[in-house]
N, CA, C and O of each residue as an XYZ file, in Angstrom:
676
protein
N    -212.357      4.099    -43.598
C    -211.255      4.339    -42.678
C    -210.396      3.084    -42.601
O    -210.903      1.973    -42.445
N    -209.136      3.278    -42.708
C    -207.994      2.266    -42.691
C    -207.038      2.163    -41.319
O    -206.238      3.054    -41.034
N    -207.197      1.139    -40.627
C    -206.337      1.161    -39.377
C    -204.870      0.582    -40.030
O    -204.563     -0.326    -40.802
N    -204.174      1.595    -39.299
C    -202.767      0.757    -39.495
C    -201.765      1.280    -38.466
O    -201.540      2.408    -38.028
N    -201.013     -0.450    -38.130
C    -200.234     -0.278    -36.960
C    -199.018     -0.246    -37.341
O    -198.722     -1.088    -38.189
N    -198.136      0.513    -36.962
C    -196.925      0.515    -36.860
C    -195.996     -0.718    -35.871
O    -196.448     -0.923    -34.745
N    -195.047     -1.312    -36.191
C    -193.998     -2.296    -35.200
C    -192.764     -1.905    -35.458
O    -192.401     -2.091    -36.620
N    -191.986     -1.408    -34.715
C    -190.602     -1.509    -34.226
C    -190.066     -2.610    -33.353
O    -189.838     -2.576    -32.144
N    -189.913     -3.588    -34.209
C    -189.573     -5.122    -33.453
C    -188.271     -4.602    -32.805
O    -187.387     -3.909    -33.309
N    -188.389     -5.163    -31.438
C    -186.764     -5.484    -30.272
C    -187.493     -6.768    -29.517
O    -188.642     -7.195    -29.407
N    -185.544     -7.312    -28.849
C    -186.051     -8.298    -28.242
C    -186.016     -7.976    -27.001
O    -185.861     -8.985    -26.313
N    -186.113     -6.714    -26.195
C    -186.137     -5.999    -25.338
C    -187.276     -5.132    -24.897
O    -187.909     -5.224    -23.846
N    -187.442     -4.218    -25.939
C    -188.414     -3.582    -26.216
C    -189.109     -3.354    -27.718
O    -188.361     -2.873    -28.569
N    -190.283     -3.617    -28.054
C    -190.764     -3.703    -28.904
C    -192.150     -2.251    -28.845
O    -193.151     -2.179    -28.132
N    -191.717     -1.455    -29.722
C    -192.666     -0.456    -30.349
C    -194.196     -0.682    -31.142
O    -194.283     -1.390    -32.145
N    -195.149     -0.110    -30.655
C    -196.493      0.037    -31.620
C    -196.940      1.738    -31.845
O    -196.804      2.690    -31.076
N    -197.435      1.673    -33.023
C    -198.467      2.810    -32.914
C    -199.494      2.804    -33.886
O    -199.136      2.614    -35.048
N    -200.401      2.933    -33.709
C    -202.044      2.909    -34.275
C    -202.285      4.177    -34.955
O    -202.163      5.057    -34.103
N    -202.618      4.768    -36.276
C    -203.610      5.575    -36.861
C    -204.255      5.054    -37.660
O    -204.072      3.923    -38.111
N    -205.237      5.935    -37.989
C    -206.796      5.619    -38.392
C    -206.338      6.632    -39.785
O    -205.649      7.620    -39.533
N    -206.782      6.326    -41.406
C    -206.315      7.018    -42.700
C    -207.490      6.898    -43.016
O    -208.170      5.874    -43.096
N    -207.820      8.221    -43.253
C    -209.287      8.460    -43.922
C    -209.391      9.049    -45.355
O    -210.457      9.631    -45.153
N    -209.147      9.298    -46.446
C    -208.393      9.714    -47.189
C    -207.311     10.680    -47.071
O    -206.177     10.245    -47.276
N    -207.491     12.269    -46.691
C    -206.287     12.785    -46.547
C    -206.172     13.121    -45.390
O    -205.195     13.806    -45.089
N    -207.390     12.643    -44.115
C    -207.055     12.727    -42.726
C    -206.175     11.475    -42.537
O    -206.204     10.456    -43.226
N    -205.168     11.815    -41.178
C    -204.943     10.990    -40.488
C    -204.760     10.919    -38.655
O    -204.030     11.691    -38.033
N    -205.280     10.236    -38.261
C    -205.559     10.158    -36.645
C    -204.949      9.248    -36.145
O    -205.055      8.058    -36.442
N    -204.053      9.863    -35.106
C    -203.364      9.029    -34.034
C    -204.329      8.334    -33.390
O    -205.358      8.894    -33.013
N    -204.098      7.040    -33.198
C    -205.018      6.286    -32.066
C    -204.193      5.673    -30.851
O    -204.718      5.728    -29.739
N    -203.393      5.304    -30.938
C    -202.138      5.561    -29.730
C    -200.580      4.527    -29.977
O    -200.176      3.856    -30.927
N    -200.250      4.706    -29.157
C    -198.416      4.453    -29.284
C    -198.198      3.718    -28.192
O    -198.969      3.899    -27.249
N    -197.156      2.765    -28.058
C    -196.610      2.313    -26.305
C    -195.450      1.563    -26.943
O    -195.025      1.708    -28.090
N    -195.038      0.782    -26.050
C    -193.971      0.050    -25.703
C    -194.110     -1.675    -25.110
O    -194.564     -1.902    -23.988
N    -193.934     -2.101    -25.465
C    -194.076     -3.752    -24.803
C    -192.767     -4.080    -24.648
O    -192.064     -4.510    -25.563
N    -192.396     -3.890    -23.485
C    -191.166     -4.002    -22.619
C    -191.540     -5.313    -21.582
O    -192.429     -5.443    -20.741
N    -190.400     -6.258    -22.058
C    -190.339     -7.708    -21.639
C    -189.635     -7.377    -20.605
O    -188.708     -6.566    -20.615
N    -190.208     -8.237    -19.278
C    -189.218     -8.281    -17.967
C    -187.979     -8.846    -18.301
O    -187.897     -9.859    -18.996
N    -186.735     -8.083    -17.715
C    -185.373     -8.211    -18.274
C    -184.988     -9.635    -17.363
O    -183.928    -10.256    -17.442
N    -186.204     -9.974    -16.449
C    -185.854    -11.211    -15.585
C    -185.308    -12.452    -16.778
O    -184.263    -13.103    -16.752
N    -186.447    -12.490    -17.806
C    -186.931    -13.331    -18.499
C    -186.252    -13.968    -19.609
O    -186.710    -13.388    -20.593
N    -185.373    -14.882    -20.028
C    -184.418    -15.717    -21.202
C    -185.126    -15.259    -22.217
O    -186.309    -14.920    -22.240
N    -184.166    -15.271    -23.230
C    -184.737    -15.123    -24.408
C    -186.376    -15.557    -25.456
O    -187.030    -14.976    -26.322
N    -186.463    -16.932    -24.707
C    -187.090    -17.711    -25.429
C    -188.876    -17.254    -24.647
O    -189.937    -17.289    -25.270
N    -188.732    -16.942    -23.477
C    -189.829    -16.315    -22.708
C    -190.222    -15.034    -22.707
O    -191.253    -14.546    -22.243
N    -189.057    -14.376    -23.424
C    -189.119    -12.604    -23.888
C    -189.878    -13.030    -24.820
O    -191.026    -12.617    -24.656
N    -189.736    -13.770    -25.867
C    -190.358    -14.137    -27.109
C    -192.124    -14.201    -26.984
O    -193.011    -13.534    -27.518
N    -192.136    -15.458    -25.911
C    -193.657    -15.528    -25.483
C    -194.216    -14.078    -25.089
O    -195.250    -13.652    -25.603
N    -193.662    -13.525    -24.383
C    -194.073    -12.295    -23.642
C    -194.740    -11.494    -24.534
O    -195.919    -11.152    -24.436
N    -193.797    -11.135    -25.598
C    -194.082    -10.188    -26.636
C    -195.139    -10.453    -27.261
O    -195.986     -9.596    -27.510
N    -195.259    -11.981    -27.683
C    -196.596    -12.646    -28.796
C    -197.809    -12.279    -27.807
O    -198.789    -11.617    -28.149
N    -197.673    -12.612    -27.008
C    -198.987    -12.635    -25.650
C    -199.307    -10.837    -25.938
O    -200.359    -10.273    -26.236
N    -198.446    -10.494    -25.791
C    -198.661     -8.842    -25.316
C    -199.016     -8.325    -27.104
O    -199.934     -7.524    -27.280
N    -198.359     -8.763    -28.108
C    -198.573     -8.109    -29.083
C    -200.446     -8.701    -29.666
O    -201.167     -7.996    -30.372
N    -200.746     -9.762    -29.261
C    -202.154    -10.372    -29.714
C    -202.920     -9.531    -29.078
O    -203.860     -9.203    -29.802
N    -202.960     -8.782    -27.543
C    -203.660     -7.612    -26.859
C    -203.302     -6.567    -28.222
O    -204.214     -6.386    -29.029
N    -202.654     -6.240    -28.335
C    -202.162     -4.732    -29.395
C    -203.259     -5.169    -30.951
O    -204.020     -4.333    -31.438
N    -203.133     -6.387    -31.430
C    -204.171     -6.422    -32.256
C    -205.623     -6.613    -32.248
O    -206.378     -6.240    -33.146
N    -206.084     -7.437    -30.789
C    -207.672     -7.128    -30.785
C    -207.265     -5.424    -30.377
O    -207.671     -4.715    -31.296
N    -206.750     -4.791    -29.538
C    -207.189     -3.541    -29.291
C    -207.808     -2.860    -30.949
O    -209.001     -2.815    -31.251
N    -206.911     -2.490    -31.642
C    -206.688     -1.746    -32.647
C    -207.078     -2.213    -33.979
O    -207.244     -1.459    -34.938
N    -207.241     -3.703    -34.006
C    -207.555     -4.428    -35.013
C    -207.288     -3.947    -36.697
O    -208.180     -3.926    -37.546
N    -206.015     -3.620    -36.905
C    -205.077     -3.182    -37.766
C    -205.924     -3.705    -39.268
O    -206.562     -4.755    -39.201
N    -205.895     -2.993    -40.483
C    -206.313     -4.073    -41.664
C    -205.153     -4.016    -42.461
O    -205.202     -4.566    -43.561
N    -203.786     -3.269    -41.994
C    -202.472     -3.008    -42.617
C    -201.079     -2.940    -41.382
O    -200.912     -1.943    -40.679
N    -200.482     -3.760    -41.330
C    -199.763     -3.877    -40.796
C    -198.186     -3.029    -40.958
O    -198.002     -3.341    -42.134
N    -197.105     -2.298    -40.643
C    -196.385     -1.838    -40.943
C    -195.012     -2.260    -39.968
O    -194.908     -1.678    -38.888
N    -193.990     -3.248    -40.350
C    -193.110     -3.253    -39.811
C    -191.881     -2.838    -40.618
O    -191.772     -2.923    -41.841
N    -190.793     -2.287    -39.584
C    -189.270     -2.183    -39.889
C    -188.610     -3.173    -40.787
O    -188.818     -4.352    -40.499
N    -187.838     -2.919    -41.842
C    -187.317     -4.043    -42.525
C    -186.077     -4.641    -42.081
O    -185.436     -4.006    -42.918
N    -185.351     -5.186    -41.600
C    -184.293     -6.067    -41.262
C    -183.291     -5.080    -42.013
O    -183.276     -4.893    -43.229
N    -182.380     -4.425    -40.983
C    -180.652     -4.269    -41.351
C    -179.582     -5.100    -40.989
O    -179.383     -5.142    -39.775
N    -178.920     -5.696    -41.610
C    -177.293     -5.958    -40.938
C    -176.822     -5.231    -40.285
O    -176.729     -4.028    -40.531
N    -176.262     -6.015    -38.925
C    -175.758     -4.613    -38.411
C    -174.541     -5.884    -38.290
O    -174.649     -6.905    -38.969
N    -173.296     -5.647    -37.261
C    -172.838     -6.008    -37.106
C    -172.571     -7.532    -36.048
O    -172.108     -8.642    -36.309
N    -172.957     -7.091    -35.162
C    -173.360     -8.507    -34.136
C    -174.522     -8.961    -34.761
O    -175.592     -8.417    -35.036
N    -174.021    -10.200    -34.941
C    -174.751    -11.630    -35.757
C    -175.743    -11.976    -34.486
O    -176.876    -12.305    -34.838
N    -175.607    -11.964    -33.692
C    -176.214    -12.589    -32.442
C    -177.441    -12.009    -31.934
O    -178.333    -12.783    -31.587
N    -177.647    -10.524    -31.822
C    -178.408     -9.316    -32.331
C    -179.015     -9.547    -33.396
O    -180.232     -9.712    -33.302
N    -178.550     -9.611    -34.376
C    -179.403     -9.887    -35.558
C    -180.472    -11.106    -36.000
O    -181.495    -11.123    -36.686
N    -179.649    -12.198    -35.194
C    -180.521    -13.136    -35.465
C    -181.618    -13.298    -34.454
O    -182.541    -14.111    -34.497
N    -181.302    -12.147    -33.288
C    -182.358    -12.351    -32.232
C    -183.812    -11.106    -32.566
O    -184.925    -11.114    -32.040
N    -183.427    -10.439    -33.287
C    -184.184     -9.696    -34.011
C    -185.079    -10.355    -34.896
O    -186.293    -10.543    -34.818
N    -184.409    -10.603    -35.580
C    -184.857    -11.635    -36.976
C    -186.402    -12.469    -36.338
O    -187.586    -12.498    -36.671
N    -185.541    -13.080    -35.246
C    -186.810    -13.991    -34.186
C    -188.065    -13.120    -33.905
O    -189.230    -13.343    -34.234
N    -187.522    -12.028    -33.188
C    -188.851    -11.181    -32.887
C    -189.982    -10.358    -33.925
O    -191.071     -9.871    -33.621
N    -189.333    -10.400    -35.174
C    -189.564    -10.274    -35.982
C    -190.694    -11.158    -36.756
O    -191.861    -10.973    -37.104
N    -189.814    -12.133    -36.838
C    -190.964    -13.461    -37.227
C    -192.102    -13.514    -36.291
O    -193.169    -13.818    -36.825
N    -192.133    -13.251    -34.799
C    -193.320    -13.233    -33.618
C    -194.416    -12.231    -34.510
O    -195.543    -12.612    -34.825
N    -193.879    -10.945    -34.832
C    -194.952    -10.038    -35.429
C    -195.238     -9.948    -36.370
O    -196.213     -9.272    -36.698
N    -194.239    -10.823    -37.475
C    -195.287    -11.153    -38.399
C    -195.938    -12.281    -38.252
O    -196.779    -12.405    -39.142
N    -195.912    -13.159    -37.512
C    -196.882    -13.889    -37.517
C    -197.738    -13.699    -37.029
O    -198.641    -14.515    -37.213
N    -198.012    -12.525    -36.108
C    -199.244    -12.479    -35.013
C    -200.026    -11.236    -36.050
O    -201.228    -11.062    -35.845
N    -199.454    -10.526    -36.970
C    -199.819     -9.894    -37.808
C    -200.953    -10.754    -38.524
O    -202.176    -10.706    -38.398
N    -199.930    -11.761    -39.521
C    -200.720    -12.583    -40.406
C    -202.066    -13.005    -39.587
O    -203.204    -12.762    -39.989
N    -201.708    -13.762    -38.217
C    -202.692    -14.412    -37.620
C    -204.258    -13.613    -37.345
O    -205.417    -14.027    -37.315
N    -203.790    -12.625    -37.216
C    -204.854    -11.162    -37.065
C    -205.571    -11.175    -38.736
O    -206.669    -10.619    -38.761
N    -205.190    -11.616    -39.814
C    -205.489    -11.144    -40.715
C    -205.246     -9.568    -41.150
O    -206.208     -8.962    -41.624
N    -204.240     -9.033    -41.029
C    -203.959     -7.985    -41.199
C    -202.466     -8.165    -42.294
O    -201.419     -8.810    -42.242
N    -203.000     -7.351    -43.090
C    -201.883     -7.339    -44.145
C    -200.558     -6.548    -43.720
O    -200.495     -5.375    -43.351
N    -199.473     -7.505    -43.865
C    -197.878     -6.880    -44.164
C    -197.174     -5.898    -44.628
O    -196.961     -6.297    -45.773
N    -196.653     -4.866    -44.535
C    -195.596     -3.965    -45.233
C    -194.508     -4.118    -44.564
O    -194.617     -4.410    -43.373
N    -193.304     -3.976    -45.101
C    -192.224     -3.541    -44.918
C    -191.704     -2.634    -44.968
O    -191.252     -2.857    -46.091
N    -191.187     -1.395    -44.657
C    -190.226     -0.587    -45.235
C    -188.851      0.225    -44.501
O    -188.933      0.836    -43.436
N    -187.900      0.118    -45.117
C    -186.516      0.688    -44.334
C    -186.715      1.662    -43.695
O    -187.683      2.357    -44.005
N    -185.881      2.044    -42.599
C    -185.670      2.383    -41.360
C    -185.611      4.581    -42.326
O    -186.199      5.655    -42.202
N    -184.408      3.913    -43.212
C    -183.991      5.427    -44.038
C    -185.413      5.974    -44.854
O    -185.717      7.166    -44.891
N    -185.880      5.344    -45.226
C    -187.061      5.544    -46.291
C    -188.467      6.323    -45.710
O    -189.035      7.251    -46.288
N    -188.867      5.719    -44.451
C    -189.088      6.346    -43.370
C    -188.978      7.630    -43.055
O    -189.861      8.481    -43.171
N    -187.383      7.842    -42.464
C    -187.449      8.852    -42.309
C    -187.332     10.051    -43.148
O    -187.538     11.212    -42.795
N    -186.954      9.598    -44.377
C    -187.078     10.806    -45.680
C    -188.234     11.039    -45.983
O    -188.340     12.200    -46.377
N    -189.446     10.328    -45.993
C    -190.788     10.225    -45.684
C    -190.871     11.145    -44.886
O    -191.481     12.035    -45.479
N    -190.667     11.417    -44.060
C    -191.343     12.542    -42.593
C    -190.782     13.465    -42.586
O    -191.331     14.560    -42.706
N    -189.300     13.280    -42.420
C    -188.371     14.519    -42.427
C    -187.889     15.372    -43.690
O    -187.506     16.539    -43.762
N    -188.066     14.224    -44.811
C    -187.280     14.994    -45.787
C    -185.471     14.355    -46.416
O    -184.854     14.282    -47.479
N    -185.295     14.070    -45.175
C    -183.738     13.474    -45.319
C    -183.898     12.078    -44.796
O    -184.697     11.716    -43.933
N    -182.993     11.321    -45.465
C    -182.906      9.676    -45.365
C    -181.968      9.708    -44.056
O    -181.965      8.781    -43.246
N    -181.141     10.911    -43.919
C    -180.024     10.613    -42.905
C    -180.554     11.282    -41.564
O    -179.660     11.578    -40.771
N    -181.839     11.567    -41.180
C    -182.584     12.128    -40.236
C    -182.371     11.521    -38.999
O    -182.414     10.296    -39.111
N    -182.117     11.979    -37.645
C    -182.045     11.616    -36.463
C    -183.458     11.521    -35.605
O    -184.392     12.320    -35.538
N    -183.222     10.036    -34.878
C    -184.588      9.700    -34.437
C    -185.469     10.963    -33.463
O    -186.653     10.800    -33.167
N    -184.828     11.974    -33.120
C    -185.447     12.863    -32.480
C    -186.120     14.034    -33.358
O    -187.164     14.575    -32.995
N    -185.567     14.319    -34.324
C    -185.763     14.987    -35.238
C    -187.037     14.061    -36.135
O    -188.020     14.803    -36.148
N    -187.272     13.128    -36.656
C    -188.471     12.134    -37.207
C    -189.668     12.368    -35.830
O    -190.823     12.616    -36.176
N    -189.473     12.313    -34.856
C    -190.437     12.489    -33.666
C    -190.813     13.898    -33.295
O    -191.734     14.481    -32.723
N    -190.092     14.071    -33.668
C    -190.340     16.076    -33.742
C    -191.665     16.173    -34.297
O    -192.795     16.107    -33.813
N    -191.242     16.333    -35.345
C    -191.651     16.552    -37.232
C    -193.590     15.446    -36.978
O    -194.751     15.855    -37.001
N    -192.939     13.912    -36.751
C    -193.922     13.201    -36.586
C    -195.331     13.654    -35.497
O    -196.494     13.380    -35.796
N    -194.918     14.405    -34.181
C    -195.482     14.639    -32.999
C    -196.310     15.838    -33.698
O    -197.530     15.982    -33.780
N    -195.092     16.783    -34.253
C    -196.068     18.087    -34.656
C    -197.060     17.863    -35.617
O    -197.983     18.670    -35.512
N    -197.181     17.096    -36.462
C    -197.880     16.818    -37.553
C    -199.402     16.249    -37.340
O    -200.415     16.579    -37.956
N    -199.248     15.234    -36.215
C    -200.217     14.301    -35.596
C    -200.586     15.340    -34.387
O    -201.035     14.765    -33.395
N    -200.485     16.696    -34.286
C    -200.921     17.330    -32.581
C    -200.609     16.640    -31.316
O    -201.476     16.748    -30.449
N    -199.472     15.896    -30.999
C    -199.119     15.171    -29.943
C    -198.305     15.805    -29.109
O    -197.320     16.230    -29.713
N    -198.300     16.123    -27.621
C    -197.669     17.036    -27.095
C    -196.496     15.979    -26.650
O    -195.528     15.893    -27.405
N    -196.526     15.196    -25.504
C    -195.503     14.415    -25.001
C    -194.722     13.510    -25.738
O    -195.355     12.561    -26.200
N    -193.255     13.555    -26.022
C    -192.957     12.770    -26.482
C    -193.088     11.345    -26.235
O    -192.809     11.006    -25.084
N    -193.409     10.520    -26.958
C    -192.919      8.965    -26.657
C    -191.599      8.242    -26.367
O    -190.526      8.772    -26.657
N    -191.670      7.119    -25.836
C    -190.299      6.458    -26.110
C    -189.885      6.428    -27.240
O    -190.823      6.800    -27.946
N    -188.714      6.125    -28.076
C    -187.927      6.072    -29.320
C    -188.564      4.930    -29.363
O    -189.291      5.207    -30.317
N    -188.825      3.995    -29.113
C    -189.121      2.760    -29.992
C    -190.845      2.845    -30.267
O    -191.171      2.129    -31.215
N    -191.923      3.534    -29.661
C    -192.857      3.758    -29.901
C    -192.757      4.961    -30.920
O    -193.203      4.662    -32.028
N    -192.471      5.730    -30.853
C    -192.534      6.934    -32.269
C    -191.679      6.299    -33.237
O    -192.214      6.689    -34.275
N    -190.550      5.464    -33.651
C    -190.722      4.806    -34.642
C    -191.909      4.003    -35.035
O    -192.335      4.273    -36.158
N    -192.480      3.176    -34.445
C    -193.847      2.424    -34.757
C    -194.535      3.555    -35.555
O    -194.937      3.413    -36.709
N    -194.629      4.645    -34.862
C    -195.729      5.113    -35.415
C    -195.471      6.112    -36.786
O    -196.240      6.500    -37.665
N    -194.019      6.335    -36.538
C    -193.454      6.834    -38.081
C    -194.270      5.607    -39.176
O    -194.884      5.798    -40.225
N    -194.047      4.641    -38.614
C    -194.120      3.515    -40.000
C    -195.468      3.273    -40.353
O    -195.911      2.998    -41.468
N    -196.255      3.444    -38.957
C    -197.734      3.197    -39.470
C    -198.300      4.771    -40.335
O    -199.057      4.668    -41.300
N    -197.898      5.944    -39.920
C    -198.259      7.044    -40.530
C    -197.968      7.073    -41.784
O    -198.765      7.495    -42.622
N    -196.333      6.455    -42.183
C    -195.593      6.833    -43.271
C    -196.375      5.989    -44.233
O    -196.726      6.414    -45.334
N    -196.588      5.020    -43.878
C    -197.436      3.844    -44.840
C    -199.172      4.718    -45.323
O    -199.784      4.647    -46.389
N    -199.492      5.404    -44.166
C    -200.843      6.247    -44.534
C    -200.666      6.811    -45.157
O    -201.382      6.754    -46.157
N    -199.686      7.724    -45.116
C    -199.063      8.429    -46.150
C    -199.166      8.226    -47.452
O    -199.846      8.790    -48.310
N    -198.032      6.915    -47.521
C    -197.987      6.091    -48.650
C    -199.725      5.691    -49.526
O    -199.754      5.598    -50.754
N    -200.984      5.505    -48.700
C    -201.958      4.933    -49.283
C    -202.661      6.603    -49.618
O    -203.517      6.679    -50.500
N    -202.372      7.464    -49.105
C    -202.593      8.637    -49.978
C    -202.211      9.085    -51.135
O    -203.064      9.514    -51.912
N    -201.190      9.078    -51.398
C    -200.399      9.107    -52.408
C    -201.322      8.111    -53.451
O    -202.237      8.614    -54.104
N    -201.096      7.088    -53.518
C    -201.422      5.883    -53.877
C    -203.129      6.147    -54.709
O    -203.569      5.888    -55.829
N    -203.561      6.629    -53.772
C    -205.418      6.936    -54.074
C    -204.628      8.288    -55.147
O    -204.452      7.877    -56.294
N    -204.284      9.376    -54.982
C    -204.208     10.330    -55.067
C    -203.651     10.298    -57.433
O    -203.941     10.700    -58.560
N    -202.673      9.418    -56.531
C    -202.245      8.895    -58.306
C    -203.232      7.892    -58.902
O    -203.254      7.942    -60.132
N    -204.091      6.955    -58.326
C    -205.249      6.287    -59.604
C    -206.446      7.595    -59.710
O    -207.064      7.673    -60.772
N    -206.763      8.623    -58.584
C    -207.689      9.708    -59.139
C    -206.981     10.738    -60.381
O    -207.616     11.312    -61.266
N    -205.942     10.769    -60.230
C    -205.184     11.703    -61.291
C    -205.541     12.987    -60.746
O    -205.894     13.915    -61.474
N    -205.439     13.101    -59.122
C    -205.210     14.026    -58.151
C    -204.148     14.976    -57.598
O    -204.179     15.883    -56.767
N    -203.106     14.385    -58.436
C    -201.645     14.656    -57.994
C    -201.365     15.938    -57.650
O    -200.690     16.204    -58.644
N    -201.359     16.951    -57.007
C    -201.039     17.932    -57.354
C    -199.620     18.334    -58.338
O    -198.671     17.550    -58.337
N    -199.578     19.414    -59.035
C    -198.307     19.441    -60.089
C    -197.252     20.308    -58.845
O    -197.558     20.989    -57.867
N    -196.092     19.956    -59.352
C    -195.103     21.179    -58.698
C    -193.920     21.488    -59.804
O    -193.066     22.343    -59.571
């Protein structure tokens, strides 16, 4: 069995979600939100998150890590404050000993949905029904967990092509 966590880095709110990949099972183990007091400067949102995200890895103790890959967006200022929170989870990743992925936001969701141009409610749909989850999550927690699933996904596949399992279509 393979734990892997999903991260939707913000410097506001930051996304997790946990499943368990057993070869072609996969099990939700849970989802949340680490929402920094809006009291708090930037540089103490930062602490907040590392503190709160090191709880998220003894909980779940990940052996594959899955974060969002960095877009340009337009505000530089945003971006580079991302970038920061970013670096927090991968480092608290690495520090865990839990291995890194990356993958785009679009890639993702063509992964789940089918379409690269998929709307985040529609990926949580699709994602919720798949995993038996009745309540939706916050948007920044069901991304997490798009990424940790999609990556399970991905290590199915993966087994599926060195067995020469593939199914044909």
């Amino acid at each position: 069995m393979q734990v892997i966590l999903g991260i939707d880095p913000g410097s506001h709110h930051t996304g997790f979600g946990a499943v368990a990949a057993d070869g072609d099972s996969i099990r939700h183990l849970g989802h949340g939100v680490i929402s920094a007091p809006g009291r708090l400067g930037f540089h103490e949102r930062l602490c907040f998150i590392a503190g709160e995200l090191r709880a998220v890895f003894a909980r779940y103790r990940p052996g594959i890590t899955a974060i969002e890959r960095v877009f340009l967006g337009r505000n530089v200022d945003s971006a580079f404050k991302l970038g920061h929170v970013r670096g927090i989870c991968l480092f608290t990743a690495s520090s865990a000993e839990s291995v890194v992925v990356e993958y785009a936001a679009r890639a993702v969701k063509k992964g789940i949905t089918g379409s690269g141009a998929a709307t985040k409610d529609q990926v949580q749909m699709v994602l919720f029904a798949t995993l038996g989850l009745r309540s939706p999550a916050q948007v920044d927690a069901s991304d997490a967990l798009a990424l940790a699933y999609f990556h399970a996904r991905h290590l199915e596949v993966e087994a599926r092509l060195r067995r020469g399992t593939m199914p044909r279509v």
